[in-house]
C-alpha positions as a Python dict, from the first residue, in 0.01 Angstrom:
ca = {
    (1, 'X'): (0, 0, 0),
    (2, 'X'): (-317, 131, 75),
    (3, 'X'): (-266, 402, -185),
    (4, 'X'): (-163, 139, -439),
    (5, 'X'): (-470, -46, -386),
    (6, 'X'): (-656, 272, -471),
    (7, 'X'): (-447, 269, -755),
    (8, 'X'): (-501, -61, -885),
    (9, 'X'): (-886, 0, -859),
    (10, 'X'): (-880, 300, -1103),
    (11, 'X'): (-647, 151, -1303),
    (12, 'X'): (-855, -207, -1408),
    (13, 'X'): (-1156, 55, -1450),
    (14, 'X'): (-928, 230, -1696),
    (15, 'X'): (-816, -56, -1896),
    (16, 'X'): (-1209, -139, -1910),
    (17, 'X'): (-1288, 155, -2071),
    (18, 'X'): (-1007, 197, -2280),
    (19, 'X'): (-1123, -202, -2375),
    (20, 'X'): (-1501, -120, -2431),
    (21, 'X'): (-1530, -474, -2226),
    (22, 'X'): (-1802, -424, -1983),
    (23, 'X'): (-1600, -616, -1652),
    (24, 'X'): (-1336, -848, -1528),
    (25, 'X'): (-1268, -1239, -1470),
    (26, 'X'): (-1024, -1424, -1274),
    (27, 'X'): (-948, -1805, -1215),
    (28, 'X'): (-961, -1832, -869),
    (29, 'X'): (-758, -2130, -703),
    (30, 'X'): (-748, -2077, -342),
    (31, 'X'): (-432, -1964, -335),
    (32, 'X'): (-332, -1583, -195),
    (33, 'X'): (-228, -1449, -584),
    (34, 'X'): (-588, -1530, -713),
    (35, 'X'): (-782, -1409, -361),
    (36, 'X'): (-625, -1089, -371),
    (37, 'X'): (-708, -1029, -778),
    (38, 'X'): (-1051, -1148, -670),
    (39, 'X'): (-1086, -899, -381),
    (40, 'X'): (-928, -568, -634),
    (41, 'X'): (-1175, -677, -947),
    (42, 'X'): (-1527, -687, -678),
    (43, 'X'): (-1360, -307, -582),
    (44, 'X'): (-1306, -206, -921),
    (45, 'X'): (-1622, -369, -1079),
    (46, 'X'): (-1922, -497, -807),
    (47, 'X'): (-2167, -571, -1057),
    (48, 'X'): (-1954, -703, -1322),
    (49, 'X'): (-1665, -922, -1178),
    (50, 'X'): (-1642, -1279, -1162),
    (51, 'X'): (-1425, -1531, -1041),
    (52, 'X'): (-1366, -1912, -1225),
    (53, 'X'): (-1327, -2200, -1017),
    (54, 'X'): (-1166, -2448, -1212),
    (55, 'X'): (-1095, -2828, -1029),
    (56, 'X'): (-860, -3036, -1250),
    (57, 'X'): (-781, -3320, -1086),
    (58, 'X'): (-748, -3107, -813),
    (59, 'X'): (-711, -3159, -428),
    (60, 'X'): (-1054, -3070, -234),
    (61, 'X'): (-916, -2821, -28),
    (62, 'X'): (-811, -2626, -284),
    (63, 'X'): (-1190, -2552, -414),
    (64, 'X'): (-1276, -2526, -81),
    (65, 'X'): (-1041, -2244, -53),
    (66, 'X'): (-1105, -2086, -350),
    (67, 'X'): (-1495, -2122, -236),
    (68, 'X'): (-1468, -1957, 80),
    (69, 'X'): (-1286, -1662, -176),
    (70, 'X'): (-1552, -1579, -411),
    (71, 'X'): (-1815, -1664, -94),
    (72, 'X'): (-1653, -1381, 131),
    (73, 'X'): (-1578, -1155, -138),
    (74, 'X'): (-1938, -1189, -267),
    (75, 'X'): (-1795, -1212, -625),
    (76, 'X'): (-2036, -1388, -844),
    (77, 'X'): (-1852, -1762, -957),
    (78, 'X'): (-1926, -2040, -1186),
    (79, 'X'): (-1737, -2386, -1171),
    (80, 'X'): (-1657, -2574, -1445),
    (81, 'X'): (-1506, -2908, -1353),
    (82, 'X'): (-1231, -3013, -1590),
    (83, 'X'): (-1140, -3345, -1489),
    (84, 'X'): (-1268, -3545, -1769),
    (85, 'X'): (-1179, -3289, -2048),
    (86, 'X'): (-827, -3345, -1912),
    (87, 'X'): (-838, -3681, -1927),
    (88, 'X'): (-990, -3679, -2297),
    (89, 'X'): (-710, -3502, -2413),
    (90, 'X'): (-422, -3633, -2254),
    (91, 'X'): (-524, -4017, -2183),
    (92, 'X'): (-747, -4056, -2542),
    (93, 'X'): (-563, -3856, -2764),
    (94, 'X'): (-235, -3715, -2659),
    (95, 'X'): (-67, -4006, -2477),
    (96, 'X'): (-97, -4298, -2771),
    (97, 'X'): (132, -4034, -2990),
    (98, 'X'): (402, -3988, -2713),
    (99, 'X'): (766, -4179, -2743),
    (100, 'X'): (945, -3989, -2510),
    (101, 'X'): (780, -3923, -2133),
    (102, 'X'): (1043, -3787, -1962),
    (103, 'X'): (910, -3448, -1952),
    (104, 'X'): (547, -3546, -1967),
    (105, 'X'): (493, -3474, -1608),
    (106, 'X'): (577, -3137, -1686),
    (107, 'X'): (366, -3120, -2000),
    (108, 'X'): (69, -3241, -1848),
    (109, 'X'): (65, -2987, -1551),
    (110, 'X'): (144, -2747, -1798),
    (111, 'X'): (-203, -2881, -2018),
    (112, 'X'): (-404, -2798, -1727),
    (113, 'X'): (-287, -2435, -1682),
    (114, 'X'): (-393, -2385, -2084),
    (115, 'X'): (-751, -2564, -2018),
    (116, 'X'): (-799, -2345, -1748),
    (117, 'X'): (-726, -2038, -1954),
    (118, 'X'): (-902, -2152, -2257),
    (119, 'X'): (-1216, -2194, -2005),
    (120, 'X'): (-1180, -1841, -1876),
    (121, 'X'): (-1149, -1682, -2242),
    (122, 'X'): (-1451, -1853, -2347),
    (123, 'X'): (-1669, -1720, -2061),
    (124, 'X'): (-1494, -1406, -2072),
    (125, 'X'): (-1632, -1370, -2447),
    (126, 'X'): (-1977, -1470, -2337),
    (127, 'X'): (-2009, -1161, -2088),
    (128, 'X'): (-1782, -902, -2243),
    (129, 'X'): (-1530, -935, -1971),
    (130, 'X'): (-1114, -879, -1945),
    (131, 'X'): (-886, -1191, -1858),
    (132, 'X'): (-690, -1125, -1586),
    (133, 'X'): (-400, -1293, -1473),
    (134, 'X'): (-255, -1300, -1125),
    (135, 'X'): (141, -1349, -1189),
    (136, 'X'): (329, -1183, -926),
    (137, 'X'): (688, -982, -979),
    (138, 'X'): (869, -1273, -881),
    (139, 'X'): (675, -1490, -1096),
    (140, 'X'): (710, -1328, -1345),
    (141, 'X'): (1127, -1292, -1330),
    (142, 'X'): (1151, -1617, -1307),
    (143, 'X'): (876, -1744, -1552),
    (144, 'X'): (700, -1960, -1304),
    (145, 'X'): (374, -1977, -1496),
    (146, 'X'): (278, -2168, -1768),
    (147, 'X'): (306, -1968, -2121),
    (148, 'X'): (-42, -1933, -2303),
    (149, 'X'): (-158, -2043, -1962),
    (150, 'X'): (-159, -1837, -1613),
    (151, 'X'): (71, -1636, -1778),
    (152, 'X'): (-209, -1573, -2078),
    (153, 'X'): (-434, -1256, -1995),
    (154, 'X'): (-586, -916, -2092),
    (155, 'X'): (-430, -752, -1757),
    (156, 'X'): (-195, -805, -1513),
    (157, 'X'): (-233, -599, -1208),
    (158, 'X'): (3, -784, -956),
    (159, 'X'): (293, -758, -1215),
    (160, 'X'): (467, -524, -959),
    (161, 'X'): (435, -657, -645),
    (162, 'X'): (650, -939, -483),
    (163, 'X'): (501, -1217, -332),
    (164, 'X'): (584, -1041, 32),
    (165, 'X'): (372, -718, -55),
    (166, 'X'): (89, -973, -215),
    (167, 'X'): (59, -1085, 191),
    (168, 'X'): (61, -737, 281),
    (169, 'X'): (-179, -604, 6),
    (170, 'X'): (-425, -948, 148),
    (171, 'X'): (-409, -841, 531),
    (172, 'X'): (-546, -502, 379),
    (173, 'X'): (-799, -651, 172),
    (174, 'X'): (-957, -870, 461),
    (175, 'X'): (-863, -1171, 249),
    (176, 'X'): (-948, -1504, 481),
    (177, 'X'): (-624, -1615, 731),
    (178, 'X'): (-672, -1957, 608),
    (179, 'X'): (-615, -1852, 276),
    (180, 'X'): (-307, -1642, 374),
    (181, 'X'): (-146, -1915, 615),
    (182, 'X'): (-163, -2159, 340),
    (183, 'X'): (180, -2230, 150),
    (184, 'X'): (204, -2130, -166),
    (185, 'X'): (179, -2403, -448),
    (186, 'X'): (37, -2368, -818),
    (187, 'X'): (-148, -2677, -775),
    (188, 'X'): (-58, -2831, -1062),
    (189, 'X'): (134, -3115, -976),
    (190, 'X'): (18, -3306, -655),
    (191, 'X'): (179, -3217, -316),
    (192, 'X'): (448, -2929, -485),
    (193, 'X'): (469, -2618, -354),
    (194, 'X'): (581, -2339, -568),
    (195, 'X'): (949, -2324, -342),
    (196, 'X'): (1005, -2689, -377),
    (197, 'X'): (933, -2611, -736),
    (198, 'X'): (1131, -2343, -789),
    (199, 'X'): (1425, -2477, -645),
    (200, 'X'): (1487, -2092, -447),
    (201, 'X'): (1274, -1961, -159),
    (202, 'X'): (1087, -1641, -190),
    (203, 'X'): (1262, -1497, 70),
    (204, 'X'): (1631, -1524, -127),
    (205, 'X'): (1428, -1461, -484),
    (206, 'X'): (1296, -1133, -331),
    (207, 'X'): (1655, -1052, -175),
    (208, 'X'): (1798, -1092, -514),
    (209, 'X'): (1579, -891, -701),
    (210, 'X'): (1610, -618, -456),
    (211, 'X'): (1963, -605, -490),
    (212, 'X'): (2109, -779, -162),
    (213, 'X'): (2327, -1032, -132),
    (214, 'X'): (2231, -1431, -155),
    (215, 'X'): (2450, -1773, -177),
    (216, 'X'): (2616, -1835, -476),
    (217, 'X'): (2349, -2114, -505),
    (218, 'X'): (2058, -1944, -499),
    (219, 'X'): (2210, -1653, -776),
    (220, 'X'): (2258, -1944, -987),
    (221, 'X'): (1940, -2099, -954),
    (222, 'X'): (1753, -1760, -1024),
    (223, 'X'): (1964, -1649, -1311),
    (224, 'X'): (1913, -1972, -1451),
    (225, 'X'): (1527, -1948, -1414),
    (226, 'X'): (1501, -1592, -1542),
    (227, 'X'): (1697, -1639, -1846),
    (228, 'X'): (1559, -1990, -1931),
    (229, 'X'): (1212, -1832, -1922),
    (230, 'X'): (1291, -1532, -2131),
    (231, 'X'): (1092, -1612, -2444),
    (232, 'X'): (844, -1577, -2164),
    (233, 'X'): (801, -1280, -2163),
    (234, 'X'): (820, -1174, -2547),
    (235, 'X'): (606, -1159, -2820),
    (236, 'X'): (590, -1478, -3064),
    (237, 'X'): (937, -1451, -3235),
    (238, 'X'): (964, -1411, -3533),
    (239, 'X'): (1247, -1348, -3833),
    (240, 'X'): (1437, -1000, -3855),
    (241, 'X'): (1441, -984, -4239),
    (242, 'X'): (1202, -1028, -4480),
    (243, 'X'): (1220, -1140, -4816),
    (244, 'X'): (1284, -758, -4952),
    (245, 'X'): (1603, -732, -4766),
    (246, 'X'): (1775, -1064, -4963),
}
């Protein structure tokens, strides 16, 4: 792992070159995904990294978390409170044109994910810098991340890794216990971790990918998630003829 980290380093310093960009930026939430993207961009970059705190109707201790990130990591921040931007949108504009609520819940955790990346892209212009996400392997098999949200970036470097050699890769990195202890929840809907979520603990998800052997429940419930989510992780689709093969 410690090799990999090594690797990881060179290789965001790579995709910065091969970008002409001049550095990195990452939303940081206070969970262990963001922390340890925060901790590899400060190696790869120390003078031109930055992590975005971004509070959406968020819980307290979440930017207090994510605080105590950028603070120990020394990684230069900005916040950029969200709240009423939110609330413009969805309250002002988007909620007099909806019929149908039943998946609005859904829709409107999914609205904050896409202000938060539209907020990083914008800053990210300003200085020159590379998007990057923090979507784990098992994240990303089962498309638990928002599309054109989280799971919009330049750069993914945790793409590989499941979520049990993100703890490892943290202990190595010297990110904070309390942010490692913490359970893992995208934030996005109050008091919803990302298992409760998911419907499938990390522990069977990570069994299952690895080959082993899980309840018939659990297969289902993954191979459900990984092939509803498949559009995912394509490119826009679009038609396989054109009007020169009629």
């Amino acid at each position: 792992m410690e090799k990999y980290i090594d690797y990881l380093v060179e290789w965001l310093q790579e995709k910065v070159r091969e970008t002409k960009t001049k550095g990195i930026i990452v939303g940081v939430s206070g969970g262990i995904d963001s922390a340890v993207v925060a901790a590899l961009i400060k190696k790869a970059f120390p003078n031109n990294s930055m992590g975005l705190i971004m509070p959406c109707h968020s819980s307290q201790s979440d930017v207090d978390d994510a605080l105590i990130v950028v603070d120990e990591f020394n990684l230069d921040y900005k916040i950029i409170n969200l709240d009423s931007t939110f609330d413009a949108l969805i309250n002002e504009e988007i909620m007099p044109q909806i019929n149908i609520e039943s998946n609005f819940k859904l829709a409107q955790a999914n609205t904050k994910a896409r202000l938060r990346m539209t907020s990083l892209y914008a800053i990210a212009q300003n200085y020159g810098y590379l998007v990057s996400g923090t979507d784990n392997a098992c994240e990303w098999y089962t498309g638990y991340f928002t599309k054109y949200g989280d799971g919009g970036a330049d750069i993914a470097p945790l793409i590989h890794l499941s979520k049990t050699q993100v703890y490892e890769m943290a202990h190595l990195l010297n990110v904070n216990s309390i942010i490692i202890d913490k359970k893992p929840s995208a934030g996005l809907i109050e008091d919803v971790n990302d298992e409760d979520e998911m419907q499938v603990t990390y522990q069977e998800l990570e069994s299952y990918m690895n080959g082993l052997e899980v309840s018939k429940q659990a297969k289902d419930r993954i191979d459900f998630l990984h092939n509803a989510s498949a559009h995912k992780r394509s490119i826009i689709a679009s038609p396989l003829k054109k009007v020169s093969d009629m």
